[in-house]
C-alpha positions, -999 to +999 in steps of 0.1 A: +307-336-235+283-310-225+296-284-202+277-277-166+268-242-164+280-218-141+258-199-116+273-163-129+282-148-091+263-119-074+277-090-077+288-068-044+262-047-052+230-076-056+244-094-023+244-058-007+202-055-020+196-087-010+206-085+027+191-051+031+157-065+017+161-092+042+166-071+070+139-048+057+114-075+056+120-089+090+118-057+102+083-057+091+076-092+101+091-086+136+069-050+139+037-071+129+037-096+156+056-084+183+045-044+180+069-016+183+075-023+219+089-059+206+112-044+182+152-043+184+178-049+163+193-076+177+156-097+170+151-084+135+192-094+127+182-127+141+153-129+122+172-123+091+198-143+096+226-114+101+247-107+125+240-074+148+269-059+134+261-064+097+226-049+102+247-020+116+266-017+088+236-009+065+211+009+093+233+025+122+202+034+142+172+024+152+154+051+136+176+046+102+161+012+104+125+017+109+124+045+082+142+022+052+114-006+065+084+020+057+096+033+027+105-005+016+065-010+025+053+022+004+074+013-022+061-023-026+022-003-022+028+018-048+042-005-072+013-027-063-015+003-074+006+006-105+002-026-116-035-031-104-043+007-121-026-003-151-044-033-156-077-023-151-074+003-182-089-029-200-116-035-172-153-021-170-149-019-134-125+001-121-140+006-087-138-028-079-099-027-091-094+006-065-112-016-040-088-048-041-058-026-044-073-010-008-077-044+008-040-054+001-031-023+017-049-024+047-053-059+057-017-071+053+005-074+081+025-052+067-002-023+075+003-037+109+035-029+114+028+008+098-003+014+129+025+005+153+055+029+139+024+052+136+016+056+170+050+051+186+059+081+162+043+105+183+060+103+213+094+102+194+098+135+178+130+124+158+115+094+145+082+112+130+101+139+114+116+112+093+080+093+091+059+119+083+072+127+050+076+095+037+036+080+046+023+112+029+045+113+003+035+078-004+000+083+003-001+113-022+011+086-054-011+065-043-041+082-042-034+097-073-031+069-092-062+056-083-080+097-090-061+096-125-075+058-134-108+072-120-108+099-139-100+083-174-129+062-164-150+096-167-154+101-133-149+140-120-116+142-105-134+156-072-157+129-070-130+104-072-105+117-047-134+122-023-145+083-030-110+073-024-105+093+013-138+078+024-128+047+013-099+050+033-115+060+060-140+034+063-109+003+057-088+017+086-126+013+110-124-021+097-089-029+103-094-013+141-122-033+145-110-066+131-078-060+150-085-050+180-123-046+191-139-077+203-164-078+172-170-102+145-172-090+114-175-097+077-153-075+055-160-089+022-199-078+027-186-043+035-165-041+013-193-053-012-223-031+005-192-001-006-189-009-038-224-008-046-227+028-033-196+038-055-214+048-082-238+075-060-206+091-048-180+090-076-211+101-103-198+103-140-182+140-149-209+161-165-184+164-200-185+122-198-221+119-194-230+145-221-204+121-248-222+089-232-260+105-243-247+117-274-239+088-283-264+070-275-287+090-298-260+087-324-269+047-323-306+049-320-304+070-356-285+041-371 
């Protein structure tokens, strides 16, 4: 007879991961749709099928709460760039990598519920001492991932990290606009009209495009 196999069991540990991701995913849900004056424990324990007093256990405040639920979002944005950056060492275009790694940053829900902790941070002095550090922490990985792919790409290092803030820049007027202005608009044609300009702003490092016409008289003497 062949034996069933066991489910080996969770250990304290992995059940203790598992509900905190739950609760820090709700959190972000709830934050999304409802906006930071919508948000309370009691609606994101519901939401993740807790009870109050085990969403207590692992965030005692409020403010504990919402600052596990952006680092749980930066963490997931930097391990998103990783991957994309990584991938793209194989790719010809590595613009158009940067640029898709951008959208799923900034037109997620999940950047959502970052605008609204954002600007409820300013009028709660305790909360964006905790906030502040993390966003630019994160922010500083992420754009230099993207300035290092650039860079192996043979872009100058100051080109790229100026190509990255405007890039920035122009996806948060988007996201505003899409959001919460009464305009229609069509993001993948921006997005596009951007990448076509890339190459004016980001221009190849003066060391790169010296290699790139030596070499190509190399092959015209073959």
């Amino acid at each position: 007879m062949t034996q069933s196999r066991r489910t080996p069991r969770r250990t304290q540990l992995q059940r203790r991961s598992e509900t905190q991701a739950a609760i820090l995913s709700a959190a972000i849900d709830l934050l999304a749709e409802r906006g930071y004056a919508g948000f309370s424990a009691s609606r994101v324990a519901a939401r993740a099928g807790v009870s109050r007093g085990a969403l207590e256990h692992h965030f005692r405040k409020k403010n504990d709460l919402i600052a596990a639920a952006t680092r749980y979002a930066m963490r997931e944005a930097v391990s998103h760039a990783n991957f994309l950056a990584r991938a793209a060492t194989e790719s010809t275009d590595p613009i158009a990598s940067f640029l898709k790694d951008s959208e799923h940053f900034f037109f997620r829900p999940v950047y959502r519920a970052m605008i609204e902790i954002m600007i409820a941070a300013p009028s709660d002095r305790a909360l964006a001492r905790i906030l502040t550090p993390i966003v630019l922490d994160a922010r500083q990985t992420l754009n230099t991932i993207w300035i290092d792919r650039l860079s192996a790409a043979g872009y100058a290092r100051d080109n790229a990290q100026q190509f990255i803030e405007l890039t920035h820049y122009l996806l948060r007027g988007v996201f505003l606009v899409g959001t919460w202005l009464p305009y229609r608009i069509d993001r993948s044609e921006i997005v596009e009209a951007w990448r076509r300009l890339a190459p004016a702003i980001l221009r190849p490092n003066q060391a790169a495009d010296r290699r790139g016409r030596a070499r190509i008289r190399s092959l015209a003497r073959v």
